[in-house]
N, C-alpha and C positions, 0 to 999 in steps of 0.2 A: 460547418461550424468551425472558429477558431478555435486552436489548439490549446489556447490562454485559458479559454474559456472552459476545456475539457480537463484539464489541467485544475482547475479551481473548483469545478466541480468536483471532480474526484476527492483533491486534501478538504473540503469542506465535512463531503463524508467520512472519510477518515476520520477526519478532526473532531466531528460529534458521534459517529458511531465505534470505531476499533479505537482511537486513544485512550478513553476511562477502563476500557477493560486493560488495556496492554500496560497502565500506568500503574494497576493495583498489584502487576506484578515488577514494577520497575522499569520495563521497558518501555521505549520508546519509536515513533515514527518518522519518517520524515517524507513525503513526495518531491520526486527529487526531479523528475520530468514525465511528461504524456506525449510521445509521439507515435507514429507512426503504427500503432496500435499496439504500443509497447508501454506500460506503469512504471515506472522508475522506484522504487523506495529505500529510502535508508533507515536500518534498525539502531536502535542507541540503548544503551544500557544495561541491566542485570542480564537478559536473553539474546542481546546481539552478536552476542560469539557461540551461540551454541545452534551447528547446522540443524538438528533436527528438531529445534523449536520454528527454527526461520522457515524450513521447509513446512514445517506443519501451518503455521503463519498465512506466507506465501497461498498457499493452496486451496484453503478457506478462503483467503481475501480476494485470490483471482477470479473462483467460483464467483462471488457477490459479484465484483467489478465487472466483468461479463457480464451478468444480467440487469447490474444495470446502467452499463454504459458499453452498450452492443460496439462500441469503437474501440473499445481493448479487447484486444487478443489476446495479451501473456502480462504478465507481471514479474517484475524484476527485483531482485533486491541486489543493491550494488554497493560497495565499500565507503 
């Protein structure tokens, strides 16, 4: 499968599953790349400077993305 493809998969679910909840607290997502079995994300807003929201974030959302898209291995959140 193309990466594009996996890649749009991903922010699609993002986009209708984790964004409404992450919005009621002001924050924000961004999918920033999907390669190599790697999730790219970028946080924006009221919780994107606080590491042990992102980490808690992070670690939920990898768990889901893993199951359901067996081509991610980790997840990233990057500046």
């Amino acid at each position: 499968m193309h990466a594009e493809d996996l890649k749009t998969r991903v922010a699609d679910m993002i986009r209708t599953e984790v964004v409404p909840a992450l919005e009621m607290d002001g924050t924000g997502i961004e999918v920033v790349d999907v390669s190599d079995g790697i999730a790219q994300v970028r946080f924006a807003g009221a919780c994107a400077s606080c590491p042990s929201t992102i980490m808690t974030l992070i670690m939920g959302l990898e768990q889901e993305l893993r199951a359901r898209f067996p081509e991610i291995q980790f997840l990233e959140a990057v500046p």
